[in-house]
The first five atom37 places (N, CA, C, CB, O) and aatype in JSON, in Angstrom:
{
  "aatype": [20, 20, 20, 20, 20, 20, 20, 20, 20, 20, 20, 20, 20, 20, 20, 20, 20, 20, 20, 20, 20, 20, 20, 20, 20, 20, 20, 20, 20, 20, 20, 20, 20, 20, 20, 20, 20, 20, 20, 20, 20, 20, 20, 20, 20, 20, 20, 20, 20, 20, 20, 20, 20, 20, 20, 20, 20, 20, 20, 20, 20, 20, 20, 20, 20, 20, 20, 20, 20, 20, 20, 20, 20, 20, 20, 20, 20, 20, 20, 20, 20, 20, 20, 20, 20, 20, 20, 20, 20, 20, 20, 20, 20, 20, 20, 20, 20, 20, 20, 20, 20, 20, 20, 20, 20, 20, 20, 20],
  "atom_mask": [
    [1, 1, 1, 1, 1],
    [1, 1, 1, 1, 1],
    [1, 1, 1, 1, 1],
    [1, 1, 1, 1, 1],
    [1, 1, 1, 1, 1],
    [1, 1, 1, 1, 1],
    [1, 1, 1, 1, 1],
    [1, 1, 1, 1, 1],
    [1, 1, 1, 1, 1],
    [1, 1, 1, 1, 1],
    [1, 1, 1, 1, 1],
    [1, 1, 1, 1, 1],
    [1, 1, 1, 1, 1],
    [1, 1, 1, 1, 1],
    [1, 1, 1, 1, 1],
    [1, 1, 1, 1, 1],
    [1, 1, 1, 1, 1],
    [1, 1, 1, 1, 1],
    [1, 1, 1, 1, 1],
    [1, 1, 1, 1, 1],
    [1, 1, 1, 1, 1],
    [1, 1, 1, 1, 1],
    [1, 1, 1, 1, 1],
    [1, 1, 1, 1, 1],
    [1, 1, 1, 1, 1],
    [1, 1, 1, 1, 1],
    [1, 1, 1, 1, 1],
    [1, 1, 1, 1, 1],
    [1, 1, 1, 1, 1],
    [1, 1, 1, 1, 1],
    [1, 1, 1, 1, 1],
    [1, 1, 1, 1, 1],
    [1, 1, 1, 1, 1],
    [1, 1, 1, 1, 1],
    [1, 1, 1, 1, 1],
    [1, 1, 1, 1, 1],
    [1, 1, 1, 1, 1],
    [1, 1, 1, 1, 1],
    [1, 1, 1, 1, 1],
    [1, 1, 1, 1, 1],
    [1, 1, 1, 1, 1],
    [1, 1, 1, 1, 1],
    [1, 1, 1, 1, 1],
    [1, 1, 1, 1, 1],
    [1, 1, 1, 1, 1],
    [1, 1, 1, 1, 1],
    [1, 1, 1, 1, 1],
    [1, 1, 1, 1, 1],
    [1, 1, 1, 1, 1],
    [1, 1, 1, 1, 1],
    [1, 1, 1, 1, 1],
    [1, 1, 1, 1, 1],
    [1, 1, 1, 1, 1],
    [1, 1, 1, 1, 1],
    [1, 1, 1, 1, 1],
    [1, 1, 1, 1, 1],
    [1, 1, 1, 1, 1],
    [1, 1, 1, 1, 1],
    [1, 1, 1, 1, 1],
    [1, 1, 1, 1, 1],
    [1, 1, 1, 1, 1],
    [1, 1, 1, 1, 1],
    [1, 1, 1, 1, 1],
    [1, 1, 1, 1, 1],
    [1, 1, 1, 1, 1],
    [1, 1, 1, 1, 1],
    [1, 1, 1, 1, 1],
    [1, 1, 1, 1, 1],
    [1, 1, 1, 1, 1],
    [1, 1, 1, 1, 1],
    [1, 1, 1, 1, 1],
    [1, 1, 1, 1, 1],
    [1, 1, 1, 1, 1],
    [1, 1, 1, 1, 1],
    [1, 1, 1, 1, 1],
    [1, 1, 1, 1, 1],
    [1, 1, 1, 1, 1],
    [1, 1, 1, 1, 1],
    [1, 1, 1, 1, 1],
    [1, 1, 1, 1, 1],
    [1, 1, 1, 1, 1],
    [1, 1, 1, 1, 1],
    [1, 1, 1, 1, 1],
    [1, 1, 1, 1, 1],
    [1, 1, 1, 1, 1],
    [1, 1, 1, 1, 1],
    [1, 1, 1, 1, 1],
    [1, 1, 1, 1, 1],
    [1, 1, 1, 1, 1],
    [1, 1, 1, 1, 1],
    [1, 1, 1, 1, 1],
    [1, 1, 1, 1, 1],
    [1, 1, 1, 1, 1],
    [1, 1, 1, 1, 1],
    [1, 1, 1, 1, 1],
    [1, 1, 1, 1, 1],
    [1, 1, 1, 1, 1],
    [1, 1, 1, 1, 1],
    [1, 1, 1, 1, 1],
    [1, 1, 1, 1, 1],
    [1, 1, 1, 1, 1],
    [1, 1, 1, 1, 1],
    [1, 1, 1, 1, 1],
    [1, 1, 1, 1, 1],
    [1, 1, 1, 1, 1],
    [1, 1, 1, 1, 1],
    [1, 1, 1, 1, 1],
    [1, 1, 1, 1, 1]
  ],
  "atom_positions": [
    [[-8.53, 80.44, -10.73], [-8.35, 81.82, -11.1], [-9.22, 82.11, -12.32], [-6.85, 82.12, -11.39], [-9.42, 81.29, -13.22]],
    [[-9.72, 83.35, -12.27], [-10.69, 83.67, -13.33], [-9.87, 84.24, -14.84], [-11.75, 84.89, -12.64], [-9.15, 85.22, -15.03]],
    [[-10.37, 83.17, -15.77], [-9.89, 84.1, -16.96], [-10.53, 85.12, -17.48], [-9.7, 83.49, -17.99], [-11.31, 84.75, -18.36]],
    [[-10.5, 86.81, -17.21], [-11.34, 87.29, -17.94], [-10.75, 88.07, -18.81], [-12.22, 87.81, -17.33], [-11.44, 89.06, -19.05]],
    [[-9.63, 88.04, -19.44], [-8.94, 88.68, -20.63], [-8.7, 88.02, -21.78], [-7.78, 89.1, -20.33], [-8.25, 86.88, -21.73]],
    [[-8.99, 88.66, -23.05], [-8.83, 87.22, -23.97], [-7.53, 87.78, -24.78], [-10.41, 86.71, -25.19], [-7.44, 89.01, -24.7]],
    [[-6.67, 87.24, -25.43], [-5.41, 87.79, -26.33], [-5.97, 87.31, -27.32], [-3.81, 87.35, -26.13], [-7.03, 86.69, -27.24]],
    [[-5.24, 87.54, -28.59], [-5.24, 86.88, -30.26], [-3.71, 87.17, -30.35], [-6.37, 87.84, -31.75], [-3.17, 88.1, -29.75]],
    [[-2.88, 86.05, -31.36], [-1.92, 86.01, -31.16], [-1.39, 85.28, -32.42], [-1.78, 85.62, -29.98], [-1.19, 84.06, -32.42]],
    [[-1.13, 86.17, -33.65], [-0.59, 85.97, -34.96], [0.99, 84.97, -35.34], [-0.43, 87.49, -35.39], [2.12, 85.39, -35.08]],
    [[0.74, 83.96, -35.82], [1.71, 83.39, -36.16], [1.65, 82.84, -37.45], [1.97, 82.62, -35.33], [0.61, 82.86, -38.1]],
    [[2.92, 82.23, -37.96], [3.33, 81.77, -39.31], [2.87, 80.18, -39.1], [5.11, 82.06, -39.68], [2.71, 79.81, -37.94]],
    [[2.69, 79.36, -40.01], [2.14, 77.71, -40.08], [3.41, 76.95, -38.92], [2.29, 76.86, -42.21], [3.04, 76.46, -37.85]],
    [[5.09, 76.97, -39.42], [5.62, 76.65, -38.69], [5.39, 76.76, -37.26], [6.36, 76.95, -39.04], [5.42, 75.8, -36.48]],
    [[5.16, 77.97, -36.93], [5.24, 78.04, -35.38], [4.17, 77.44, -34.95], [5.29, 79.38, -34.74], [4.38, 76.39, -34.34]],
    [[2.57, 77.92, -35.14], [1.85, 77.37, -34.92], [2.14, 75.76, -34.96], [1.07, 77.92, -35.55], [1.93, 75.2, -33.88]],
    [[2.56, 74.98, -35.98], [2.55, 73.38, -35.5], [3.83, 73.29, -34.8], [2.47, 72.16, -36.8], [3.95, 72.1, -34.5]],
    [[5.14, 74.12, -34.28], [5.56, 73.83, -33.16], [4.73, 73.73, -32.41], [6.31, 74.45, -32.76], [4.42, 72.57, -32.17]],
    [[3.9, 74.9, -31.62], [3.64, 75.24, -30.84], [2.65, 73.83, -30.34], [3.29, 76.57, -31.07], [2.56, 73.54, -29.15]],
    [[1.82, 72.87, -31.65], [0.75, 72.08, -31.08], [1.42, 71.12, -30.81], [-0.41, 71.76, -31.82], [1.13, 70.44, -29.82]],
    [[2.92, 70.68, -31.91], [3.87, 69.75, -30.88], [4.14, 69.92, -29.41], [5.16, 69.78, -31.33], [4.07, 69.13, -28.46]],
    [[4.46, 71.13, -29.5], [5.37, 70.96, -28.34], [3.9, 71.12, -27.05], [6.91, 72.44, -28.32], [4.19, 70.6, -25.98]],
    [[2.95, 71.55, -27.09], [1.7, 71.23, -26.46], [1.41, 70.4, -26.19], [0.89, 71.4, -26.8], [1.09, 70.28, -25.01]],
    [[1.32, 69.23, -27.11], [0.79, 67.57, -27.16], [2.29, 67.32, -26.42], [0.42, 66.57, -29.13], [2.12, 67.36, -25.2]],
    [[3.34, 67.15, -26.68], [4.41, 66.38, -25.77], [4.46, 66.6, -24.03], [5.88, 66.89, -26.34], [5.0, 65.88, -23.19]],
    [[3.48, 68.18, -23.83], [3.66, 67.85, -22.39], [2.31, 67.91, -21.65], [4.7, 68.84, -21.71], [2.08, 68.31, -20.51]],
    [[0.94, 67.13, -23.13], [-0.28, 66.93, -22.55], [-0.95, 68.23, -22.16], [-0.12, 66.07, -21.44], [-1.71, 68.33, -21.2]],
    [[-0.61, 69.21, -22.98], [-1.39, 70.47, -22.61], [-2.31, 71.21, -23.58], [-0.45, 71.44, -22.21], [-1.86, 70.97, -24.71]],
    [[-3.54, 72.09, -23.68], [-3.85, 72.55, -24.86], [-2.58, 73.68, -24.99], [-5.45, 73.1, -24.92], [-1.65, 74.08, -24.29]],
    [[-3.12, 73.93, -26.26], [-2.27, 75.24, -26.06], [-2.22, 76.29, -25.9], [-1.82, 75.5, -26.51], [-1.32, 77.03, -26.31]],
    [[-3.39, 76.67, -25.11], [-3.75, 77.89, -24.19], [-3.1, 77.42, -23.46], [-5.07, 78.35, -23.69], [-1.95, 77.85, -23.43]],
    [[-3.35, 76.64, -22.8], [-2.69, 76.34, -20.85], [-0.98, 75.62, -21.52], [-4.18, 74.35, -19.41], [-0.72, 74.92, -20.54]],
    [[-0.17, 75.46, -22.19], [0.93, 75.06, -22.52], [1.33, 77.07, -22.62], [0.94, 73.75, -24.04], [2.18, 77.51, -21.84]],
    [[0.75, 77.86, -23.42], [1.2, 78.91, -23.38], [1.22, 79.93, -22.09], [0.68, 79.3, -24.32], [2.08, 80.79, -21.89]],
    [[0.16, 79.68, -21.3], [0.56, 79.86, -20.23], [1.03, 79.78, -19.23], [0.38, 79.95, -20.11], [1.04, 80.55, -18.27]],
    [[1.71, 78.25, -19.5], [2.71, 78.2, -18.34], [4.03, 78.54, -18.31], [2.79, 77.11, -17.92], [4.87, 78.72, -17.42]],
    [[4.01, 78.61, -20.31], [5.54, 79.29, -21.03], [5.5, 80.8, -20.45], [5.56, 79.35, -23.1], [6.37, 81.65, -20.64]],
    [[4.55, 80.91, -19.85], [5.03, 82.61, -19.33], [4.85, 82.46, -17.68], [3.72, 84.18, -20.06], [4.96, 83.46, -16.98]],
    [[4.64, 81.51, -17.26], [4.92, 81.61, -16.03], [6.35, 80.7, -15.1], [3.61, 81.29, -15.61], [6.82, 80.68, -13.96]],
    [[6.59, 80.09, -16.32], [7.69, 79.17, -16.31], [7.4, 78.13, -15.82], [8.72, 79.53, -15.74], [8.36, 77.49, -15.36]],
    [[5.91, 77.45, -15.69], [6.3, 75.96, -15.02], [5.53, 75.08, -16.3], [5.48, 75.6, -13.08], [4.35, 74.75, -16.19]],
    [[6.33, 74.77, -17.47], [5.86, 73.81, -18.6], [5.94, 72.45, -18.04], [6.77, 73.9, -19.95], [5.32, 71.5, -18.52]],
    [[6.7, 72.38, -17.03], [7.36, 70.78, -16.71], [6.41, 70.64, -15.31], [9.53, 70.65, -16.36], [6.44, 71.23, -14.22]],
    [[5.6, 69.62, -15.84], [5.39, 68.54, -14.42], [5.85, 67.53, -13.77], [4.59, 68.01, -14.39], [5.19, 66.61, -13.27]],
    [[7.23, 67.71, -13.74], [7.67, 66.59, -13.31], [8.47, 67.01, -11.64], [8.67, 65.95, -14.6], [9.16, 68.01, -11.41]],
    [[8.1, 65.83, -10.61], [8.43, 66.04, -9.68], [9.81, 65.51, -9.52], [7.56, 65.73, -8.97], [10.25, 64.38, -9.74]],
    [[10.63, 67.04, -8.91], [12.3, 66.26, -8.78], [12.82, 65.29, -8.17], [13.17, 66.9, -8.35], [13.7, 64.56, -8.63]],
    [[12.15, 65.19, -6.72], [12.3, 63.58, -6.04], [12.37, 62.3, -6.81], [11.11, 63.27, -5.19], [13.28, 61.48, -6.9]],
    [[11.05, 62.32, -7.38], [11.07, 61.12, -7.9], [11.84, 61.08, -9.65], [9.45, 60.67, -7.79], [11.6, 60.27, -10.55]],
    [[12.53, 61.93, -9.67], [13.27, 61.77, -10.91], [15.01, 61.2, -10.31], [13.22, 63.5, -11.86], [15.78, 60.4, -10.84]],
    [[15.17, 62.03, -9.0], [16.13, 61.45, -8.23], [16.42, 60.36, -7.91], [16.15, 61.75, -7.45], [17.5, 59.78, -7.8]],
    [[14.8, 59.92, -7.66], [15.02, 58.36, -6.74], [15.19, 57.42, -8.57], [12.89, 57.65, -5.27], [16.03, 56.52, -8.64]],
    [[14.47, 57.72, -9.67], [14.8, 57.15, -10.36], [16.12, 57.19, -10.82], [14.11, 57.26, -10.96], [16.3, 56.23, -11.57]],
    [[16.88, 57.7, -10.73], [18.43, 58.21, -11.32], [19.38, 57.32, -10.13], [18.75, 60.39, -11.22], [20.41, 56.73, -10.43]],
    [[18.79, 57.38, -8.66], [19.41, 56.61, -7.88], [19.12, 55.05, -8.54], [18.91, 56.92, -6.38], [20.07, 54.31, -8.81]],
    [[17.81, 54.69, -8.75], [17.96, 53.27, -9.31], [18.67, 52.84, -10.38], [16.9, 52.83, -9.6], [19.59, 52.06, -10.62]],
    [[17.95, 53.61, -10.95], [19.48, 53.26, -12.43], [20.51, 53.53, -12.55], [19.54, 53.68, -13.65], [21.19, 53.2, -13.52]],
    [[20.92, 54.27, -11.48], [22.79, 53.99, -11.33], [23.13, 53.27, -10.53], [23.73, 55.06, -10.94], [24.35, 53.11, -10.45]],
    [[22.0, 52.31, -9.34], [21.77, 51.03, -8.96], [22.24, 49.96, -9.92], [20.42, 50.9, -8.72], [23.25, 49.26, -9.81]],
    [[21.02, 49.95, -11.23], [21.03, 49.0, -11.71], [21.97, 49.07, -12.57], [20.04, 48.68, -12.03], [22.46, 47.99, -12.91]],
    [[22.44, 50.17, -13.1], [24.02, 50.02, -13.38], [25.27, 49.1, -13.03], [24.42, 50.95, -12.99], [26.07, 48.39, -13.63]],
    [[24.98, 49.53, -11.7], [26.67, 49.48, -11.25], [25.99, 47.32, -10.95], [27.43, 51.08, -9.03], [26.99, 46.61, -11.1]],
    [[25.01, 46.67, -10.71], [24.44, 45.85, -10.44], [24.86, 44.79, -12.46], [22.75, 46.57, -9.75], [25.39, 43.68, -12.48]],
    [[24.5, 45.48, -13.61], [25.14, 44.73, -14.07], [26.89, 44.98, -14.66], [24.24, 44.42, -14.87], [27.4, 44.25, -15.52]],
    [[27.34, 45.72, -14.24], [28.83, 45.99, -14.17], [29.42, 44.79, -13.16], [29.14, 47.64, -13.54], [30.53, 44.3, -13.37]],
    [[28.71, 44.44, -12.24], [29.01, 43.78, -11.16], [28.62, 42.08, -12.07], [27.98, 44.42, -9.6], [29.45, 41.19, -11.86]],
    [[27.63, 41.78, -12.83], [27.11, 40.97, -13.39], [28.63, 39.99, -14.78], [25.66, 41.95, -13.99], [29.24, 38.93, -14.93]],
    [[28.47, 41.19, -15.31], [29.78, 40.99, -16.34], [31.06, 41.03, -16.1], [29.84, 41.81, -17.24], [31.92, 41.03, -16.98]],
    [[31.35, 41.1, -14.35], [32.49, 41.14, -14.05], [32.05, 39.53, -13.8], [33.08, 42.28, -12.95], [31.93, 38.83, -14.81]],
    [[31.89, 39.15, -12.95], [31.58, 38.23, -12.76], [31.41, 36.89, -13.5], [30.95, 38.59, -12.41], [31.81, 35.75, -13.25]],
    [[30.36, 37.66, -14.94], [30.68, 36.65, -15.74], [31.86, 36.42, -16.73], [29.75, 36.57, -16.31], [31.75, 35.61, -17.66]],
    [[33.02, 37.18, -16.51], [34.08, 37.26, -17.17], [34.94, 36.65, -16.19], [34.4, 38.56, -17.66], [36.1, 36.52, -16.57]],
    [[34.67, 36.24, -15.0], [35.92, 35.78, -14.36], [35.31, 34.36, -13.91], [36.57, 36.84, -13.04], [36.33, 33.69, -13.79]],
    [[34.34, 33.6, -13.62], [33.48, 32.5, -13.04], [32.73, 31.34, -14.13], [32.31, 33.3, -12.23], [32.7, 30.11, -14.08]],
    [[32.18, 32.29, -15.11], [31.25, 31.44, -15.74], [31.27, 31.59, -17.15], [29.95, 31.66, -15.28], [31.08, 32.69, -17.67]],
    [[31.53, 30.41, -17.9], [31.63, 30.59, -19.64], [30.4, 31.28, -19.77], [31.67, 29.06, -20.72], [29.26, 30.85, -19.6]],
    [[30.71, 32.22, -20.04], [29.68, 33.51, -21.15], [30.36, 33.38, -22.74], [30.0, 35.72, -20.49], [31.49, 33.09, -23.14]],
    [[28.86, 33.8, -23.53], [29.25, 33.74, -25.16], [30.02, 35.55, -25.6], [27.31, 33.37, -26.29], [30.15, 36.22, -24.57]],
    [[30.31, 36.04, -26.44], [30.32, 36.69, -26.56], [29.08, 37.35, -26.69], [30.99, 36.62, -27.03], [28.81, 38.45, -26.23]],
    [[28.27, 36.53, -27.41], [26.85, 37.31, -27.42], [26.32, 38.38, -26.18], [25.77, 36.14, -27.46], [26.11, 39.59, -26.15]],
    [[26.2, 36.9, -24.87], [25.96, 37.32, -23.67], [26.47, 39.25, -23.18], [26.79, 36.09, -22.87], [25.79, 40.25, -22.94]],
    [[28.09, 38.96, -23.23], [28.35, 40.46, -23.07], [28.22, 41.16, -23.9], [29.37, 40.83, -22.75], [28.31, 42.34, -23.56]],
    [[27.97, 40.91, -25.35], [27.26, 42.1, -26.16], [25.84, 42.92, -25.21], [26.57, 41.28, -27.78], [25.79, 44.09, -24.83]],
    [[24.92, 41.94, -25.04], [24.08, 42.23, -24.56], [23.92, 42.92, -23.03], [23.62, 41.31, -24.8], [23.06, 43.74, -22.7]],
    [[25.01, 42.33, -22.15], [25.04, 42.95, -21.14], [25.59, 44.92, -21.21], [25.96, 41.91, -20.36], [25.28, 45.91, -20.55]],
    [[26.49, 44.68, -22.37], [27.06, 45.74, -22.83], [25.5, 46.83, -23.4], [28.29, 45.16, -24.1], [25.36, 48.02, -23.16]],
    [[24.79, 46.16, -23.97], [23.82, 46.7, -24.86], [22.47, 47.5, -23.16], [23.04, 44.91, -26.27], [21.67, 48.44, -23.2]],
    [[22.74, 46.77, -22.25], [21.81, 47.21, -21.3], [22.68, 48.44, -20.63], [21.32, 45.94, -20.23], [22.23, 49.55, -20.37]],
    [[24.12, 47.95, -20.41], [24.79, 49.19, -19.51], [25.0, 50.35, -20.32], [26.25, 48.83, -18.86], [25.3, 51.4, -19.76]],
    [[24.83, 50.29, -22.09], [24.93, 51.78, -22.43], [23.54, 52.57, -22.68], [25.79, 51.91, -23.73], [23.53, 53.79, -22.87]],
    [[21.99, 51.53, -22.65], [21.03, 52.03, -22.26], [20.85, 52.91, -21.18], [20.47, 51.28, -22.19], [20.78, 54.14, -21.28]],
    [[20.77, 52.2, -20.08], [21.42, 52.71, -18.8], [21.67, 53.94, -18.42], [22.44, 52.3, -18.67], [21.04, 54.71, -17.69]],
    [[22.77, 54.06, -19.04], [24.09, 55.13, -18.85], [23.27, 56.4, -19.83], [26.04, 54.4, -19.7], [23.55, 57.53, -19.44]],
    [[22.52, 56.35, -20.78], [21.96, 57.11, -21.78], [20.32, 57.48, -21.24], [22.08, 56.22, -23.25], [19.82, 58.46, -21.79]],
    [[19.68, 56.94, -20.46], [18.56, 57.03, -18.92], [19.22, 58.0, -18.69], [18.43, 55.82, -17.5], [19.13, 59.12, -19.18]],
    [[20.35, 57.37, -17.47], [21.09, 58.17, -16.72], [21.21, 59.74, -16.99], [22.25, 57.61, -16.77], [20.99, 60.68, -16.23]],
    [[21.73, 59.7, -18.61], [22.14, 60.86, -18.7], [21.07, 62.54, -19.14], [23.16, 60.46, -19.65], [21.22, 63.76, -19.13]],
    [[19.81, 61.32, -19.56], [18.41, 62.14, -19.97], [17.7, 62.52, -18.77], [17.34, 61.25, -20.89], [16.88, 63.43, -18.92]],
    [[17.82, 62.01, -17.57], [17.1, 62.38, -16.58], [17.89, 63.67, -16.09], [16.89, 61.24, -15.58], [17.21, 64.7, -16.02]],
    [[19.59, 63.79, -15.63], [20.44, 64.5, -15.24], [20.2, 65.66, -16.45], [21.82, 63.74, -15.03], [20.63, 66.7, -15.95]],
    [[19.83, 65.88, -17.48], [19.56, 66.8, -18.39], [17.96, 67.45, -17.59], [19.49, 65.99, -20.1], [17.71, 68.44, -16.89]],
    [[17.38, 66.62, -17.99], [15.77, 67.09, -17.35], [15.89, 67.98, -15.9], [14.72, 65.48, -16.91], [15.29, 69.02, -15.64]],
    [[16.78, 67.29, -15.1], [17.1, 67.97, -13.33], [17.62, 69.36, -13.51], [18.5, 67.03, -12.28], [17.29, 70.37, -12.89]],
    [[18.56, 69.2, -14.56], [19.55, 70.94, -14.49], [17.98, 71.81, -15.59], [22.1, 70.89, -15.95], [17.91, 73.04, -15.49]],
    [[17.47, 71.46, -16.03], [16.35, 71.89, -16.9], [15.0, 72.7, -15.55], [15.69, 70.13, -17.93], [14.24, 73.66, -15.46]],
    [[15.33, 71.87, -15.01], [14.12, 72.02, -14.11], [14.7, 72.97, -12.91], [13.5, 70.44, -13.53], [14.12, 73.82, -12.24]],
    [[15.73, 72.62, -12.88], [16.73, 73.85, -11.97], [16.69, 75.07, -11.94], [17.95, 73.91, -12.2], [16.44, 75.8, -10.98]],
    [[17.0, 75.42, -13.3], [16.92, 76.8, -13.91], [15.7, 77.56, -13.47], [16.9, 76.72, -15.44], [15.51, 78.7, -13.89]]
  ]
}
């Protein structure tokens, strides 16, 4: 599509270095970051594959839930051990919950 209109577009220091943050976080200048803020598509991210990732990691979830059950009923584990198993399932669960944010984001 041809650009042949040009704008100028006055701002305060703050906004302006929002604006180059929030540009650089989704790899855009900030001509083309501002124009997609008016067309609404800032996000490139495809929903399938945010799905299929959300399906794996509530895979690999429930996979070490299944792990620490296990090692709580079969095999001397340290406490350490389930710290750590503990330390992956609330990673996990905190994935989980940033992607399901991003989906209703992208919904809208």
């Amino acid at each position: 599509m041809s650009k042949n209109y040009d704008r100028h577009l006055r701002m305060d220091e703050a906004t302006a270095l929002r604006l180059k943050e929030k540009s650089d976080e989704c790899g855009l200048s900030e001509q083309e970051y501002m124009r997609r803020l008016i067309s609404q598509s800032t996000y490139q991210l495809d929903r399938e594959s945010l799905q299929k990732i959300l399906r794996n990691i509530s895979g690999m979830g429930n996979n070490v839930n299944q792990i620490a059950k296990k090692a709580n009923t079969t095999i001397e584990v340290t406490s350490e051990d389930l710290r750590i198993i503990d330390g992956f399932r609330a990673e996990l669960y905190e994935m989980r919950k940033e992607i399901v944010k991003l989906l209703k984001e992208l919904s809208r």
